[in-house]
N, C-alpha and C positions, 0 to 999 in steps of 0.2 A: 038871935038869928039862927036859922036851922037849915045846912045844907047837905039836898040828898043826892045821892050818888048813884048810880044806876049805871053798873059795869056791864050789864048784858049787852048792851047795843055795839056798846064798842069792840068787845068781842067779837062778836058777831061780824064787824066790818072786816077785824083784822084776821079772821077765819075765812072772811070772804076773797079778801086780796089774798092771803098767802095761797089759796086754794086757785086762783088767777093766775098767779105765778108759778105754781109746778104745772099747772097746764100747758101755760107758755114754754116754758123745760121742756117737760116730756116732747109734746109735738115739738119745737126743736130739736130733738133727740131723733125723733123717727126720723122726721127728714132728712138730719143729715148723715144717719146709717143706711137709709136708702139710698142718699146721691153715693154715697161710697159705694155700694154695692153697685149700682150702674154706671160708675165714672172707669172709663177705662184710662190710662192702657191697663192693661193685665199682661205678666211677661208668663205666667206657667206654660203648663205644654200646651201641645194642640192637638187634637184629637177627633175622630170623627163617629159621629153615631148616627145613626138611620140615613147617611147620605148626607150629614151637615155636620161642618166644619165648626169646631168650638175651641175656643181658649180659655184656658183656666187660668186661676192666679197663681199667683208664686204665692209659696208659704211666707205668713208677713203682712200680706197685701190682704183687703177688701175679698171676699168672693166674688169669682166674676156672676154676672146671670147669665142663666139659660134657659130656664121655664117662665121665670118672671115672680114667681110663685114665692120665694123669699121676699123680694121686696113686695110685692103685692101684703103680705101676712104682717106687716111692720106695722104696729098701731098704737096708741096710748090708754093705758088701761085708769081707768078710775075707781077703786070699787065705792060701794055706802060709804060714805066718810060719817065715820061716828067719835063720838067723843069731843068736845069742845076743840080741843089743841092739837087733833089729828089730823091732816093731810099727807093725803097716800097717794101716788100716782106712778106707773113704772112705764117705761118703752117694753113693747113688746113685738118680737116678731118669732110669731107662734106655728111655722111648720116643725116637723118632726126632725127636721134636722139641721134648723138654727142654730142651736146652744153647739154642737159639733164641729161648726162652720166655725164660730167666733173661737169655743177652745181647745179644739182638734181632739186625737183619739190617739191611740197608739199607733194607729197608721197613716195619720195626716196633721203635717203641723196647725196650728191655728188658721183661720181667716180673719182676724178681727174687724169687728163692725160694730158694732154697739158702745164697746169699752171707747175706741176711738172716737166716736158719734158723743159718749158725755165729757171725756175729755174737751172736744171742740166747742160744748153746750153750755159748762158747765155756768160761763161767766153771764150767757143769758139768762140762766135761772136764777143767780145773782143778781144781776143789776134789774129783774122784772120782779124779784120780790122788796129788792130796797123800792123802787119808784113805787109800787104799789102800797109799802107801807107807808112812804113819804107822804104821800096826798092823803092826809088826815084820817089814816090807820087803815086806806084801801079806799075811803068813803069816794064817791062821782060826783 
């Protein structure tokens, strides 16, 4: 008796789920460094520019919004996934002055949003990569 084996496919399934499953991550990720970003209260100061009244965060807290333009810029990056066992995916929220907001500068504490956002995520990318392997290495 002669049994053949043919790993490609199955591969392929379980490249397919895990690839399912950082999706489900990341976009949970985005969303909920966005709700943070528009979930108020916010106690910072208050301040007025062009005739409107605005509240900032306290250092600590989420940044608040005010243009929209942070959370609008939050997205899920994917690039080419190349290489068999590679799966790449990152939260990204890409204005100019994201990364300052979550880890402050010499003249502004942190805001954090993102770091908090995969803390909150982290257990969905878990348990969407185990179900996804469970059902017979990602297969439908």
């Amino acid at each position: 008796m002669t049994v053949t084996w043919d790993q490609g496919p199955i591969d392929a399934k379980m490249r397919e789920a895990a690839l399912r499953a950082v999706v489900a991550g990341v976009e949970a990720i985005v969303t909920e460094g966005t709700r943070l970003i528009a979930s108020p209260p916010k106690t910072g100061r208050i301040y007025t520019r062009r005739g409107i009244k605005h509240q900032a965060s306290a250092p600590g807290q989420p940044p608040a919004t005010d243009t929209g333009m942070l959370m609008a810029s939050g997205k899920g990056i994917y690039p080419d996934q190349q290489g068999l066992f590679t799966v790449t995916g990152w939260a990204n929220w890409s204005t100019a002055y994201a990364r300052f907001l979550e880890l402050g500068t010499e003249k502004m504490a942190p805001r954090p949003y993102a770091r908090p956002a995969l803390d909150t995520c982290a257990p969905v990318f878990i348990a969407a990569l185990a179900g996804e392997l469970r059902v017979n290495g990602g297969g439908r």
